[in-house]
LUMTI-57309 format. One line per 2 residues: number of its first residue (from 1); for each residue x, y, z of N, C-alpha, C. Coordinates in nm, 3 decimals. Example, Ala and Ser with C-alpha at 12.3 -4.5 7.8 and 13.67 -1.06 7.14 Angstrom:
REM residues 2
1	1.319:-0.569:0.780:1.230:-0.450:0.780:1.320:-0.330:0.780 ~ 1.285:-0.225:0.708:1.367:-0.106:0.714:1.290:0.003:0.787 .
REM end
This chain:
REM residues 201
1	-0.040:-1.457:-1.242:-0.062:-1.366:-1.129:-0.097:-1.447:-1.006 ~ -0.010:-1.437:-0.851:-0.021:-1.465:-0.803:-0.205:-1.485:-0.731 .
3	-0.255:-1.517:-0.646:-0.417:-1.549:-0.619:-0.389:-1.395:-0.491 ~ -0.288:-1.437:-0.459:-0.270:-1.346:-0.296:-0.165:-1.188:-0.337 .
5	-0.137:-1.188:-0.460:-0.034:-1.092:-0.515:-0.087:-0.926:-0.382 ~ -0.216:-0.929:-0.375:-0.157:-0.795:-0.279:-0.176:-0.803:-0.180 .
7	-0.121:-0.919:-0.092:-0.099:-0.969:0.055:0.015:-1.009:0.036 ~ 0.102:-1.010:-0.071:0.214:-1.113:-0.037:0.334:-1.021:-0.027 .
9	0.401:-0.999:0.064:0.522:-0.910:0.033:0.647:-1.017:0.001 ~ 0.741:-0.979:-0.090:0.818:-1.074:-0.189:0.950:-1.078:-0.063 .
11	0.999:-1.162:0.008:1.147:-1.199:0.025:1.221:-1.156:-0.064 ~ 1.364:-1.117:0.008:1.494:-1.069:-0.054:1.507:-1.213:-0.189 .
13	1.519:-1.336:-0.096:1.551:-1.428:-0.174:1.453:-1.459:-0.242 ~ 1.338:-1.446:-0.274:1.275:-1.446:-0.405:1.296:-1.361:-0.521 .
15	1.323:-1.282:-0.443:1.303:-1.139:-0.536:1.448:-1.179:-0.609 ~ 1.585:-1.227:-0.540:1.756:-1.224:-0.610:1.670:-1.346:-0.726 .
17	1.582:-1.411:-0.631:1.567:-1.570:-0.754:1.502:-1.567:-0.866 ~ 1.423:-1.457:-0.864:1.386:-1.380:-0.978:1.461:-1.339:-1.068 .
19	1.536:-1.236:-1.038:1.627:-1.178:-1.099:1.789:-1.241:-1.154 ~ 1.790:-1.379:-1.079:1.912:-1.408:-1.087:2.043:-1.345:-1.071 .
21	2.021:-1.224:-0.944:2.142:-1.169:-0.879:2.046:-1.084:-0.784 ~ 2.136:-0.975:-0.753:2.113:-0.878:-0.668:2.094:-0.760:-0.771 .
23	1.969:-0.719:-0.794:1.949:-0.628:-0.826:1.898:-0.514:-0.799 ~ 1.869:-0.436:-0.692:1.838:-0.363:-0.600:1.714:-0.231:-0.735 .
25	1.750:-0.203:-0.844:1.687:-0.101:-0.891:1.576:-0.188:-0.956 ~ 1.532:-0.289:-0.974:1.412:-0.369:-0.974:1.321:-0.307:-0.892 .
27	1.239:-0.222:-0.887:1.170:-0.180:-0.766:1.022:-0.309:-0.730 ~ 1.026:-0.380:-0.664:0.904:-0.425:-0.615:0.814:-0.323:-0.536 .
29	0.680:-0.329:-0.533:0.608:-0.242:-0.450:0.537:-0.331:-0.340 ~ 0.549:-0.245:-0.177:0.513:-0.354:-0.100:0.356:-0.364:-0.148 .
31	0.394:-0.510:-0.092:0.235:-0.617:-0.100:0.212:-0.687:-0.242 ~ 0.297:-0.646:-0.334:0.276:-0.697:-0.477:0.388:-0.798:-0.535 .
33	0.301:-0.912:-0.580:0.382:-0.984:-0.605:0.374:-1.055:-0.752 ~ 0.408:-1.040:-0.890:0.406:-1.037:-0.991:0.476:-1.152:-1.052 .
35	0.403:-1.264:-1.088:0.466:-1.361:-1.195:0.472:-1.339:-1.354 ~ 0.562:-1.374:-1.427:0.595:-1.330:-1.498:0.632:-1.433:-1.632 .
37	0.599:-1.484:-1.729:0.650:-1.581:-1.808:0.685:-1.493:-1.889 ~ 0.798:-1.561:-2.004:0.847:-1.573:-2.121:0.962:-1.449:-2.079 .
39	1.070:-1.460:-2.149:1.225:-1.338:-2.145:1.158:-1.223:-2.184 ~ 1.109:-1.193:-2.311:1.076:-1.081:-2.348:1.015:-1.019:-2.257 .
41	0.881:-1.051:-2.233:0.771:-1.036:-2.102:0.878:-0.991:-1.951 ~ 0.987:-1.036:-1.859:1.069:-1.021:-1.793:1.131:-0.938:-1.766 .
43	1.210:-0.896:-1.953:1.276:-0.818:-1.926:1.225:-0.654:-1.959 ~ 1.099:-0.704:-2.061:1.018:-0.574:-2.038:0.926:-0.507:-1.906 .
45	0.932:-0.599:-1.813:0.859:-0.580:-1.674:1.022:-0.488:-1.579 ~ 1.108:-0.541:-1.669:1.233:-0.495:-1.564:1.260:-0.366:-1.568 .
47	1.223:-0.300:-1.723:1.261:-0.191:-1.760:1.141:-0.080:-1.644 ~ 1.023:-0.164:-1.696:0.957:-0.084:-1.628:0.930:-0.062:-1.489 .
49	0.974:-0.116:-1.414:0.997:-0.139:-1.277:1.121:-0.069:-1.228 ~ 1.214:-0.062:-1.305:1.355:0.036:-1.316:1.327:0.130:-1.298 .
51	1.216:0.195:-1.415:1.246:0.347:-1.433:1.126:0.388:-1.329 ~ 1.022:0.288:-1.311:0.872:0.374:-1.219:0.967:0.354:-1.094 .
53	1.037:0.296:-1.063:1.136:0.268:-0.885:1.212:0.392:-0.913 ~ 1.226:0.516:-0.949:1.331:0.595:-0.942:1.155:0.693:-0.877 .
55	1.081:0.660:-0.919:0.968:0.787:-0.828:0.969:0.719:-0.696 ~ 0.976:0.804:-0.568:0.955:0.781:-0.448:0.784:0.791:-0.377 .
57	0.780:0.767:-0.312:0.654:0.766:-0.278:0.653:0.733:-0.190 ~ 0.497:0.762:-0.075:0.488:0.709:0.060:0.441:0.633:0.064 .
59	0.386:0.575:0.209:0.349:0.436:0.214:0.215:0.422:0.306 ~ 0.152:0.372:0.240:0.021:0.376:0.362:-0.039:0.215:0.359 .
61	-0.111:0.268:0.471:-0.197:0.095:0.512:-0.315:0.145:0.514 ~ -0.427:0.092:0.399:-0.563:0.127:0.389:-0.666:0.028:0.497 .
63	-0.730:0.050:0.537:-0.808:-0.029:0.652:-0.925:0.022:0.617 ~ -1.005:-0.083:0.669:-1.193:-0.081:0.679:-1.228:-0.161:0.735 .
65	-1.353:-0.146:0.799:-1.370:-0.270:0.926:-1.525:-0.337:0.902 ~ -1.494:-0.500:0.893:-1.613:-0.570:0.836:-1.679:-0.625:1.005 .
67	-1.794:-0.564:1.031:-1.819:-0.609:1.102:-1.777:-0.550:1.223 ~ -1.711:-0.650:1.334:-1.630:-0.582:1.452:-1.464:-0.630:1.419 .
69	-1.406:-0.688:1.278:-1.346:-0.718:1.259:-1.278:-0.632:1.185 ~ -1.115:-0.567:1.185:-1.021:-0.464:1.151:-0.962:-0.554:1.012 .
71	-0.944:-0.427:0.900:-0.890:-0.544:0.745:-0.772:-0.406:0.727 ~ -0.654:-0.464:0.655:-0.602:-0.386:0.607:-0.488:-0.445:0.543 .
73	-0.465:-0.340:0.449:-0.355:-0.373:0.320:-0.260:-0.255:0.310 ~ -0.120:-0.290:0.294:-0.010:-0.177:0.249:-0.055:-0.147:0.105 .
75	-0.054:-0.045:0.080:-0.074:0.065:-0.026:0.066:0.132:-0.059 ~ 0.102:0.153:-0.160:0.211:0.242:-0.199:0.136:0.319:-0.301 .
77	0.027:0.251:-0.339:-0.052:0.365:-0.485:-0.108:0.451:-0.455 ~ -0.110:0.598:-0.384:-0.245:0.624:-0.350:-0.198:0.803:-0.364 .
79	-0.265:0.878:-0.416:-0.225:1.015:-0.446:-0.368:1.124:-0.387 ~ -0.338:1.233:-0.394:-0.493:1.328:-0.379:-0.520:1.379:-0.508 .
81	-0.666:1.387:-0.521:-0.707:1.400:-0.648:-0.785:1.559:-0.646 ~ -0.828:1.585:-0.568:-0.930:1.732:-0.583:-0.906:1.771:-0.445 .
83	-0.940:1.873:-0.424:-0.935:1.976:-0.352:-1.072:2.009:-0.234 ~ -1.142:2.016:-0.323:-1.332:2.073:-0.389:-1.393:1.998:-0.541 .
85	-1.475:1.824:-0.482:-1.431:1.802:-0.354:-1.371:1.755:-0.266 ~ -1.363:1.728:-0.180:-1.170:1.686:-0.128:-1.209:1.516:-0.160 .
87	-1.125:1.448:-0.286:-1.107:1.358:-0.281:-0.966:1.295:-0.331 ~ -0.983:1.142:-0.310:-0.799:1.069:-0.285:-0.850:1.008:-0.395 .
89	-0.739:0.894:-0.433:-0.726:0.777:-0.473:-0.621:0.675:-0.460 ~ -0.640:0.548:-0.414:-0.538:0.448:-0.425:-0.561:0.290:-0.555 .
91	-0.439:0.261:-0.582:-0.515:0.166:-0.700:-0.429:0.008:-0.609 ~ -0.523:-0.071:-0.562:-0.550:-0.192:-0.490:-0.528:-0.307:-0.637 .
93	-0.451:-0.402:-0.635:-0.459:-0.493:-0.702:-0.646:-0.577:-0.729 ~ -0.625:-0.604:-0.870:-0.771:-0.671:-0.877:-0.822:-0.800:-0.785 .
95	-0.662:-0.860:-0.710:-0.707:-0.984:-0.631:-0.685:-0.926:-0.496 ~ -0.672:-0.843:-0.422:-0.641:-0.803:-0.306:-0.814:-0.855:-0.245 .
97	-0.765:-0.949:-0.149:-0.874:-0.957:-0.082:-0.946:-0.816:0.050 ~ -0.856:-0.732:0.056:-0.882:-0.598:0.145:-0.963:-0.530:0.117 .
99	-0.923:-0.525:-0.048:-1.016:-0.444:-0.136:-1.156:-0.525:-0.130 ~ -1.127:-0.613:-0.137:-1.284:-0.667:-0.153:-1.412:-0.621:0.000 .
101	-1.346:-0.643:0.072:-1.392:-0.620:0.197:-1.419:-0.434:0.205 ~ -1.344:-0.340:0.147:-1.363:-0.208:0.116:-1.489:-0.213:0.022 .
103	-1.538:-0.276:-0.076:-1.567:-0.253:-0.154:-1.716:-0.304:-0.085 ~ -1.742:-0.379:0.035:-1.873:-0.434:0.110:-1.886:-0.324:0.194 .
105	-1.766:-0.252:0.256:-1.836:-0.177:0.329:-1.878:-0.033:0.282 ~ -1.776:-0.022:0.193:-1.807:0.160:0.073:-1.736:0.264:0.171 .
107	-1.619:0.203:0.299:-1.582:0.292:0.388:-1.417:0.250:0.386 ~ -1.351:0.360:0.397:-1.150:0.325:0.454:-1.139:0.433:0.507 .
109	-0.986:0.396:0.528:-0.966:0.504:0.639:-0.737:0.500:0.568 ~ -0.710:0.563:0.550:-0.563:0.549:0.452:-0.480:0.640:0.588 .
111	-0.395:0.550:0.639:-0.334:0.574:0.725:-0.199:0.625:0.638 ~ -0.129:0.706:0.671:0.034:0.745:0.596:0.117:0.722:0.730 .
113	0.205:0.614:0.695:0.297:0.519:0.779:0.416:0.663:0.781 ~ 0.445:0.661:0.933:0.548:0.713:0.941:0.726:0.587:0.934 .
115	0.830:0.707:0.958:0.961:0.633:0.904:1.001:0.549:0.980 ~ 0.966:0.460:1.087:1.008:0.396:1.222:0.896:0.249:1.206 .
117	0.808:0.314:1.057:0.653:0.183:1.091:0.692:0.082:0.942 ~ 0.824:0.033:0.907:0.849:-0.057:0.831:0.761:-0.176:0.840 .
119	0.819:-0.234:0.959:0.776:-0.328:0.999:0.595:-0.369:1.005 ~ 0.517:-0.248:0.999:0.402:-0.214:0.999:0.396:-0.286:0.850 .
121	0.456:-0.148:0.786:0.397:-0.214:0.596:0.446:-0.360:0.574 ~ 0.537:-0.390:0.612:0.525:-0.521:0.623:0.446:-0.644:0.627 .
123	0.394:-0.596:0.781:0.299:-0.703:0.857:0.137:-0.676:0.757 ~ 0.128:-0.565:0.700:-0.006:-0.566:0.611:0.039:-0.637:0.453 .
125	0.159:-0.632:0.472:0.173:-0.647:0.319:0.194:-0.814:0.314 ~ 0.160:-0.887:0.448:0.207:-1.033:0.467:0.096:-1.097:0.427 .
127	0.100:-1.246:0.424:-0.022:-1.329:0.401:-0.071:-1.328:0.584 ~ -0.011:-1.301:0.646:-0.065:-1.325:0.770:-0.239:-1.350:0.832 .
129	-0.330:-1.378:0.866:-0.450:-1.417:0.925:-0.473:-1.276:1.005 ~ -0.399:-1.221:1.073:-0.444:-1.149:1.159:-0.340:-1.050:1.183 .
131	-0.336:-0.969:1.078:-0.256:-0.843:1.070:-0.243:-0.709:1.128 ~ -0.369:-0.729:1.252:-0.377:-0.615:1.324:-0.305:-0.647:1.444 .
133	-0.234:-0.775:1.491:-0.150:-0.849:1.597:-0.063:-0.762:1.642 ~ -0.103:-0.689:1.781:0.044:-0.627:1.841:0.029:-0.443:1.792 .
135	-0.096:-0.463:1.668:-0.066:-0.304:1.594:-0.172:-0.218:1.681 ~ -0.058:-0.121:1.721:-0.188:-0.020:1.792:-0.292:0.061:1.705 .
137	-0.399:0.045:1.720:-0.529:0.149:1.657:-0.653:0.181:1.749 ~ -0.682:0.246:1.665:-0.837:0.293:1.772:-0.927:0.378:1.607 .
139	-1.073:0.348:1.627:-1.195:0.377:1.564:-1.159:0.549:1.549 ~ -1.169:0.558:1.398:-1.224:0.689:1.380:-1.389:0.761:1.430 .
141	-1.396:0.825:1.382:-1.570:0.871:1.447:-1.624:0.774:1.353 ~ -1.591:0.736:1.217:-1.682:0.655:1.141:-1.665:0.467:1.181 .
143	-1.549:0.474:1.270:-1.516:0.350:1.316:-1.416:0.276:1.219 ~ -1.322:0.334:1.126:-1.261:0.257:1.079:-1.130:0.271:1.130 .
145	-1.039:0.188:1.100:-0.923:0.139:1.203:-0.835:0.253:1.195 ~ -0.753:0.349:1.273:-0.644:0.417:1.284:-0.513:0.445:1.334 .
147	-0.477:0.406:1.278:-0.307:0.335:1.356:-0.223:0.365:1.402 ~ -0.144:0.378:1.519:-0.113:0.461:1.596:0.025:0.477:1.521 .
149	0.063:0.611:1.568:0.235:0.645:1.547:0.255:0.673:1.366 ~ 0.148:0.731:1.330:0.171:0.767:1.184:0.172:0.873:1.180 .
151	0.190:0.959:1.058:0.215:1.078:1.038:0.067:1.144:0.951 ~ -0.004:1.072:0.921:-0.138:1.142:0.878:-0.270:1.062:0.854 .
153	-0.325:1.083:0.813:-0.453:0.978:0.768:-0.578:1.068:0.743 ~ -0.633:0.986:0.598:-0.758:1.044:0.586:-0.880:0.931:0.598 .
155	-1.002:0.961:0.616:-1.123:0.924:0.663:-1.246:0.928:0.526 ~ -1.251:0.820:0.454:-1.321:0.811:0.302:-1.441:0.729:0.313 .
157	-1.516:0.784:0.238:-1.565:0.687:0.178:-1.597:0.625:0.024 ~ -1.555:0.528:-0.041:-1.601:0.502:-0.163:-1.663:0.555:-0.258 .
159	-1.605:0.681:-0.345:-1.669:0.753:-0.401:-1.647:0.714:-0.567 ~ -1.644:0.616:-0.635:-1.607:0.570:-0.767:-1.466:0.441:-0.789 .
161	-1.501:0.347:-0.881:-1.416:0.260:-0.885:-1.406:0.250:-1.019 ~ -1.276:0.247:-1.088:-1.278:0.233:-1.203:-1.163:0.075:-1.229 .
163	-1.165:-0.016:-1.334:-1.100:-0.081:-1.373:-1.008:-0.025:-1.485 ~ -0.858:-0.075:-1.418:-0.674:-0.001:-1.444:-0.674:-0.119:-1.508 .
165	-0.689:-0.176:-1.553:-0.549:-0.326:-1.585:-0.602:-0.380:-1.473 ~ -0.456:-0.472:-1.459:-0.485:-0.513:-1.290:-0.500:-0.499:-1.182 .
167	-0.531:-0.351:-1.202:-0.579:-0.275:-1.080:-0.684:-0.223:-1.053 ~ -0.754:-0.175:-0.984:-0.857:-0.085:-0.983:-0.815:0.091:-0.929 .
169	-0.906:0.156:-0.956:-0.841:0.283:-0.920:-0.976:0.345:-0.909 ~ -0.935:0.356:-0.715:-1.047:0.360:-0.601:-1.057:0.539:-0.590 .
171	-1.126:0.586:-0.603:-1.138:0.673:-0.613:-1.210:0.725:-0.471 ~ -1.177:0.781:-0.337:-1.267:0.839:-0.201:-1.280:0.954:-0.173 .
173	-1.386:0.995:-0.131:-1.413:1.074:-0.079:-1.383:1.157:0.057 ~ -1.302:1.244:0.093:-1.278:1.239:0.218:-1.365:1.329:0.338 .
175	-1.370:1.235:0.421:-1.456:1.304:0.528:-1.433:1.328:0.657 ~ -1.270:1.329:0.659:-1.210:1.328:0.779:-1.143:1.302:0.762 .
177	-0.998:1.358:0.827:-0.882:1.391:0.827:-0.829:1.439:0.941 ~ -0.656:1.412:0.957:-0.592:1.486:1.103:-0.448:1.429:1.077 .
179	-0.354:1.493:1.123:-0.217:1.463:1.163:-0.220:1.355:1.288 ~ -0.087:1.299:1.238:-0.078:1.171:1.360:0.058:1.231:1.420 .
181	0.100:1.139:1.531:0.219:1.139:1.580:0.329:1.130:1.564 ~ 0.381:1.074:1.444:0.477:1.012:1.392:0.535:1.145:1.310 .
183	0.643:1.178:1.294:0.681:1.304:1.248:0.796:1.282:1.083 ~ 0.893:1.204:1.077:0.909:1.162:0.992:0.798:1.035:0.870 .
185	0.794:1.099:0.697:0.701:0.995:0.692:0.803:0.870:0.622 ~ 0.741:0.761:0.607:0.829:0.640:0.518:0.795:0.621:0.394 .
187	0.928:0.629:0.363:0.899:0.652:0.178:0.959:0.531:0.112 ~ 0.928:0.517:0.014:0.974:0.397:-0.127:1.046:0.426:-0.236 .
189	1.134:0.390:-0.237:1.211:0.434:-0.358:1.298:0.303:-0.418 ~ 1.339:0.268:-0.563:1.401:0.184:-0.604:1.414:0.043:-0.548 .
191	1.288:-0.001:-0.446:1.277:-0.122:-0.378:1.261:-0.136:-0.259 ~ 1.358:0.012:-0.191:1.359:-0.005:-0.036:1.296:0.085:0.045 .
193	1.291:0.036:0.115:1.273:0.197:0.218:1.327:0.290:0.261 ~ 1.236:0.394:0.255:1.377:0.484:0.270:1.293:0.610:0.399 .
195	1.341:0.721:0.449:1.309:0.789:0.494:1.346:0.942:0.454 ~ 1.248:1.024:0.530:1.285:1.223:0.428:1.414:1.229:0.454 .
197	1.479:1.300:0.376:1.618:1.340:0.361:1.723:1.237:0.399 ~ 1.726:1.070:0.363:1.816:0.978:0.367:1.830:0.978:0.205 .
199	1.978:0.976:0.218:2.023:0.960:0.020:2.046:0.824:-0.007 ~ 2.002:0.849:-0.120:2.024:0.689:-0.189:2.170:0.622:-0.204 .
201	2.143:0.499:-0.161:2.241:0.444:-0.191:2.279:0.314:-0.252 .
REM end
């Protein structure tokens, strides 16, 4: 397992060098990057990456702010869990350094990337130093980062963490919420991106 696996978003050409072709229904998820020994091990990671890449899903960038300093990570894991009381969950790799920084302050803020903010999940899903470069946001009332030109976002705080495997599965509380600007949202499917009502191809 990579040290940086949920900062690292995988290149085309890693990903073919992996696979030894073009395999497009391999679904990678942004920010995750998965080493893999032995054939068996490979090709059982393939199957399963096949069939979980046929669920679509959206895409968000979780943020929390250490200090006067803005942190954030692309998320593709993250669902609503209750209603009453209104809480989420996203599951953060066990090495994601974002998470760690969430986990000092007990506060996020889960932005839902609209269809135009690729390049967004991207730039969180990079090893980059300074991933807020160029990205517009501004402080919720609780002060955590909110990013402009998305289509929703909720306002949490740290309400239970459980250990997944290699994941954790963050369980928040929400305490604020609102629609953003962005009107189409950006979705994931079978590797790529995709947007509402674009067919697969």
């Amino acid at each position: 397992m990579s040290p940086d696996a949920a900062v690292s978003w995988p290149s085309r050409e890693l990903i073919d060098s992996y696979l030894g072709g073009h395999d497009e229904m391999f679904a990678w998820r942004p920010g995750e990057v998965v080493h893999i020994d032995g054939e068996a091990a490979q090709a059982a990671a393939r199957t399963y990456r096949d069939v979980l890449g046929q669920y679509a899903s959206g895409v968000t960038v979780v943020t929390t702010l250490m200090g006067d300093v803005p942190v954030g990570m692309t998320c593709q894991s993250f669902t609503s869990v209750s209603l009453d009381p209104p809480l989420v969950a996203f599951l953060p790799m066990k090495t994601s350094r974002a998470f760690a920084a969430i986990r000092k302050t007990r506060r996020f803020c889960v932005n839902f990337l609209a269809a135009e903010q690729a390049e967004v999940s991207n730039g969180f899903a990079s090893q980059a130093e300074d991933k807020f470069a160029g990205v517009d946001w501004e402080p919720t009332d609780s002060g955590m980062p909110r990013l402009g030109g998305i289509v929703g976002w909720v306002d949490c705080v740290v309400h239970d963490v459980h250990e997944a495997g290699d994941h954790y599965l963050v369980i928040g509380r929400v305490e604020d919420l609102g629609h953003g600007d962005g009107e189409k949202p950006l979705l994931f499917h079978r590797g790529r991106y995709r947007t509402a009502g674009e067919a697969s191809e």
